[in-house]
C-alpha positions in Angstrom: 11.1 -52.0 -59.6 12.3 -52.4 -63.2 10.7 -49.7 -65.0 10.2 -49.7 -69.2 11.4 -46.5 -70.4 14.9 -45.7 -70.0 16.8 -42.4 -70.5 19.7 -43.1 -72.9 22.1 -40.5 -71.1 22.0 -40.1 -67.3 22.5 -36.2 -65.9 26.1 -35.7 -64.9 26.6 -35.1 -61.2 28.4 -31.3 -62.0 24.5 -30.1 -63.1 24.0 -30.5 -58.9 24.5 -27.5 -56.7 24.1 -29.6 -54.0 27.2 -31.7 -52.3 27.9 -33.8 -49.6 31.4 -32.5 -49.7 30.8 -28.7 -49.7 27.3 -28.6 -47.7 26.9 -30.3 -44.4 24.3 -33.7 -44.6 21.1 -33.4 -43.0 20.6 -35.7 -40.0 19.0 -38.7 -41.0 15.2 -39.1 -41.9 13.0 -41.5 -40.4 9.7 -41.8 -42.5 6.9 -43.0 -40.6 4.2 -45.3 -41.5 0.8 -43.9 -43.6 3.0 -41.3 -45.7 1.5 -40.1 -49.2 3.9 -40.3 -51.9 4.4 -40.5 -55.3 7.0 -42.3 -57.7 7.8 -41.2 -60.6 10.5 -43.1 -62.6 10.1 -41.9 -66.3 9.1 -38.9 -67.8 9.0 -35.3 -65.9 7.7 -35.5 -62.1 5.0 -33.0 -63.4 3.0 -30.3 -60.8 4.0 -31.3 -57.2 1.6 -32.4 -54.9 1.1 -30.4 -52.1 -0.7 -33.5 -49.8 2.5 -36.7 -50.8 5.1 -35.3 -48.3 7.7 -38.5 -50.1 8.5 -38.2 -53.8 10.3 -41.6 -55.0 12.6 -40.6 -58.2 15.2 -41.6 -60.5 18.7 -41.0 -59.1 20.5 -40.3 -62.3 18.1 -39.2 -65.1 15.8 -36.9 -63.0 16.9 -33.3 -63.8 18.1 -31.1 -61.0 15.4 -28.6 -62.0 13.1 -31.1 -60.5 15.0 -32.2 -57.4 15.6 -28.3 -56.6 11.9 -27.7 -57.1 11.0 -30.9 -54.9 13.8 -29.8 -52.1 11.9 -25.9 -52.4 8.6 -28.0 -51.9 9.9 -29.6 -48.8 9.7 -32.8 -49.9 11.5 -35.9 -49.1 13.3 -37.5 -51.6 13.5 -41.4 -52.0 16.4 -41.9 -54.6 15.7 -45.2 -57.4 19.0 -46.9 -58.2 19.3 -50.2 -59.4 21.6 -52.0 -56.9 21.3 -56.0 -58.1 21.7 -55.5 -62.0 23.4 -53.7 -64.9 21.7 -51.4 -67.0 23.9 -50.9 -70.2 22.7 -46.9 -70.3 23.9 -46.0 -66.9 27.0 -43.9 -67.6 29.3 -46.3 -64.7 27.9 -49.8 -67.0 31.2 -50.0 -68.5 32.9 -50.5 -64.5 31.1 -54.0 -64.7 33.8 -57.1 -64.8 32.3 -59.8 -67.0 32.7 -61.6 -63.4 30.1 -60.0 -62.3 27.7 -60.3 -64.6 24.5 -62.9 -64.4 21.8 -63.8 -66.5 19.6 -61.4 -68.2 16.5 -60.2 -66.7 13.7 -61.4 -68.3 11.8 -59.3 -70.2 14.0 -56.2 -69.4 16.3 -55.6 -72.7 19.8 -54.4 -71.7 19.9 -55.4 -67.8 21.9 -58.2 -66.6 21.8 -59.3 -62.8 24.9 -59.0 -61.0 26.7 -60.9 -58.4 26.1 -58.6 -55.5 29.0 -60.7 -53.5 31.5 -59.3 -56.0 33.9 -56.2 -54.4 33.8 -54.1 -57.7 29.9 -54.4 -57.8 29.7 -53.4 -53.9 32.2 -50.7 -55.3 30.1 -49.2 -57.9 26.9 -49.7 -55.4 29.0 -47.5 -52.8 29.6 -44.9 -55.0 25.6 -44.6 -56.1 24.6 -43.9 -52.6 27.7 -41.3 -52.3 26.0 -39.5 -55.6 22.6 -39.8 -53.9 24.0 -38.1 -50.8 25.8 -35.3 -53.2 22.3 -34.6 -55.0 20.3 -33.7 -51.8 18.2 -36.8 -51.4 17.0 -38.1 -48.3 16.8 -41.9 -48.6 17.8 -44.1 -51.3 16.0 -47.2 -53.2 17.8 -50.1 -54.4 16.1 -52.4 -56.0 16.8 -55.7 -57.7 18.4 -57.3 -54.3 16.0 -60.2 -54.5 18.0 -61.9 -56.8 17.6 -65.2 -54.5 14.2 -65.5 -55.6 14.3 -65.0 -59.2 15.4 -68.8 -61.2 17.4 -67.2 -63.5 20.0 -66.4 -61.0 20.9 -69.4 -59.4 24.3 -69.5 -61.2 25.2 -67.0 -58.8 24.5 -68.5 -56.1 22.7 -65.7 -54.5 20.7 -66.6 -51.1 18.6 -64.9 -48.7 21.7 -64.6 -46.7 23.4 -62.9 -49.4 20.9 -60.8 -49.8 20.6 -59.9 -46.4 24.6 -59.5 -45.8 24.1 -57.3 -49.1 21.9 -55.0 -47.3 24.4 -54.9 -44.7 26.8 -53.5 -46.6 24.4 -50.9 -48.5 23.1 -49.6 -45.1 26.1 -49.6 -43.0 29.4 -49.0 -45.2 27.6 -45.9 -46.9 24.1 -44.9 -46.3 24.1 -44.7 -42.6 27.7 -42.6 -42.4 25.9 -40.2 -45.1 22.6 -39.5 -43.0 20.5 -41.4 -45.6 17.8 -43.3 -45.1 17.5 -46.8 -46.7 14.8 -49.3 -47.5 14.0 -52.4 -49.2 12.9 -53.1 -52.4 10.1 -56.2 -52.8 12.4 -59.4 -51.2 9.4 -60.6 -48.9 11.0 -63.6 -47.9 13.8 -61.4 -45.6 11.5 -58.5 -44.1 11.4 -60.1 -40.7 14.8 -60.3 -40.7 15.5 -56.4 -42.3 12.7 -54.8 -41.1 13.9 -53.6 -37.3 17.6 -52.0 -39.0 15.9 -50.7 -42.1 13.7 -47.5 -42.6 11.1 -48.5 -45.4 9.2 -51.0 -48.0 9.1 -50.7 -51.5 6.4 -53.2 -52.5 5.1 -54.1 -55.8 1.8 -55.5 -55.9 1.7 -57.1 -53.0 -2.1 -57.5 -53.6 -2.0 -59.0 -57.2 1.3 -60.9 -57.0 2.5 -61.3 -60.7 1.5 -64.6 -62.1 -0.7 -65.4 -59.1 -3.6 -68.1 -59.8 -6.1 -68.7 -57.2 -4.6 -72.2 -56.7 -1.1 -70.6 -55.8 0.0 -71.9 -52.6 0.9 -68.1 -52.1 -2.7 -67.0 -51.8 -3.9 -64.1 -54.1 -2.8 -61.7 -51.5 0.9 -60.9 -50.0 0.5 -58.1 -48.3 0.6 -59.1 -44.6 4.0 -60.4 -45.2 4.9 -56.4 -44.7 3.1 -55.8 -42.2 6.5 -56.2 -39.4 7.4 -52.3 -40.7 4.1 -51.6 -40.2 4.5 -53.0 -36.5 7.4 -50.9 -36.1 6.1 -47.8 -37.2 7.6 -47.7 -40.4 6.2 -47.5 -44.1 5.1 -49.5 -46.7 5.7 -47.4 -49.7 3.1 -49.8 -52.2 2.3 -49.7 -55.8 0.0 -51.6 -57.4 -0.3 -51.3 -61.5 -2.8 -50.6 -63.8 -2.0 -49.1 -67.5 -5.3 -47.2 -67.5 -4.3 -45.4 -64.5 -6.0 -42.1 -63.7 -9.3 -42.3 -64.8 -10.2 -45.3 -66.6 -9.7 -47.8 -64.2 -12.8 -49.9 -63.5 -14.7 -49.3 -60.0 -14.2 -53.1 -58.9 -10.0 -52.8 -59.6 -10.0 -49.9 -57.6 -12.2 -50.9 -54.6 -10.0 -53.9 -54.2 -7.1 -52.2 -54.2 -8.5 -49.4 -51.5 -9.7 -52.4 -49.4 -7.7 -51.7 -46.3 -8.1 -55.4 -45.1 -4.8 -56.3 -45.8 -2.9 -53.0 -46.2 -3.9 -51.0 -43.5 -1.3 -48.8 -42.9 0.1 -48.4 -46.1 1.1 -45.8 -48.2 -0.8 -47.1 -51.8 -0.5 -45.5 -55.0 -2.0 -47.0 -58.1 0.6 -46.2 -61.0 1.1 -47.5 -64.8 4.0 -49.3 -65.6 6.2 -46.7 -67.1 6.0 -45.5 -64.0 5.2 -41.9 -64.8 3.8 -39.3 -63.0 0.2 -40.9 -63.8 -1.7 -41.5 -60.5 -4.6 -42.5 -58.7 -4.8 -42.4 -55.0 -8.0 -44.2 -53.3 -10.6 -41.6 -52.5 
């Protein structure tokens, strides 16, 4: 997820009392399937609720008011990182070689993908999760790895291999030594392959695919490509989005996204596309 309103200036990692060097990492989570959450991306995480036991949030801009509060809360915290693209407000943007750099995202003003076979962008990457360990979170969320399925990135030469080999590298070299939980981010076309060594879904409107026309060889609806975590016992974390999100959203939007045909299981959260702490859950 790509969100729409980002903070100019990220929080410097000295605001966090907590650190992976000074206090011992918990052992590692494993969320299980049908777990409320909420995401909140932009914005202040506002009252905590007492019923989502998983709160998805910024790694860098959310303040460590809020992640103290969430930690006091008992919460589990899903950490937001980009880990396929540049975003030229994130404080490490200027450790980018020019190598690594692909086309722009479209639509997405200052954010570049980047060649996620390069060793300085797996460096950078490395050093995210090793921050999300040292502010107390439980899991982390990199998104953007589905490069391979986005045109504008064929320069790179990124595949679903590479993608998957990416993964590799995110789970194994530094997630899994730091007790932190790791999922995937959208990229239906690997989940069979990810799903047994990873811990979660991120999914973006898997029932309204973006684009999708009734004649889309696709189908209108994507969800059971997910359902392998599902299988295994594991969540899908799934967001679809509607700007008039919570309380003007017409009955027939929200009775077809509580329709549990295809996303039984799930963990759905209706959300507007700032991703703020706006919400509706299904009755």
């Amino acid at each position: 997820m790509r969100y729409l309103l980002p903070l100019a200036l990220s929080l410097p990692l000295t605001l966090f009392s907590l650190s992976s060097a000074a206090t011992p990492r918990p052992s590692l989570w494993k969320p299980t399937k049908g777990q409320k959450w909420q995401i909140v991306l932009n914005g202040t995480i506002g009252p905590i609720d007492s019923t989502a036991a998983v709160y998805d949030v910024d790694l860098y801009d959310t303040d460590p008011k809020e992640f103290a509060a969430l930690k006091a809360a008992n919460k589990k915290i899903i950490c937001y990182f980009s880990a396929g693209s540049v975003e030229e407000w994130r404080d490490d943007a200027g450790q980018f070689n020019e190598s690594d750099y692909g086309a722009d995202l479209p639509g997405w003003n200052g954010e570049k993908w980047l060649n996620t076979e390069s060793a300085n962008v797996r460096r950078i990457m490395k050093k995210r999760i090793e921050d999300a360990a040292d502010r107390g979170c439980d899991a982390v969320d990199p998104d953007n790895v589905d490069a391979f399925d986005n045109p504008e990135t064929r320069p790179l030469n990124l595949t679903e291999a590479t993608a998957i080999s990416y993964l590799g590298f995110l789970a194994n070299t530094t997630a899994r030594p730091l007790n932190l939980a790791i999922g995937l981010k959208n990229g239906l076309k690997i989940v069979e392959t990810v799903a047994p060594w990873l811990d979660f879904q991120v999914n973006e409107e898997c029932i309204a695919p973006p684009g999708n026309k009734p004649t889309d060889p696709r189908g209108p609806n994507e969800c059971n490509k997910l359902k392998p975590f599902i299988r295994l016992e594991k969540p899908v974390f799934h967001i679809e989005y509607d700007e008039r999100v919570p309380n003007n959203v017409p009955g027939g939007v929200v009775s077809k996204f509580c329709d549990k045909t295809s996303t039984e299981g799930f963990s759905n959260i209706m959300k507007d596309r700032e991703v703020t702490s706006r919400t509706k859950y299904c009755p």
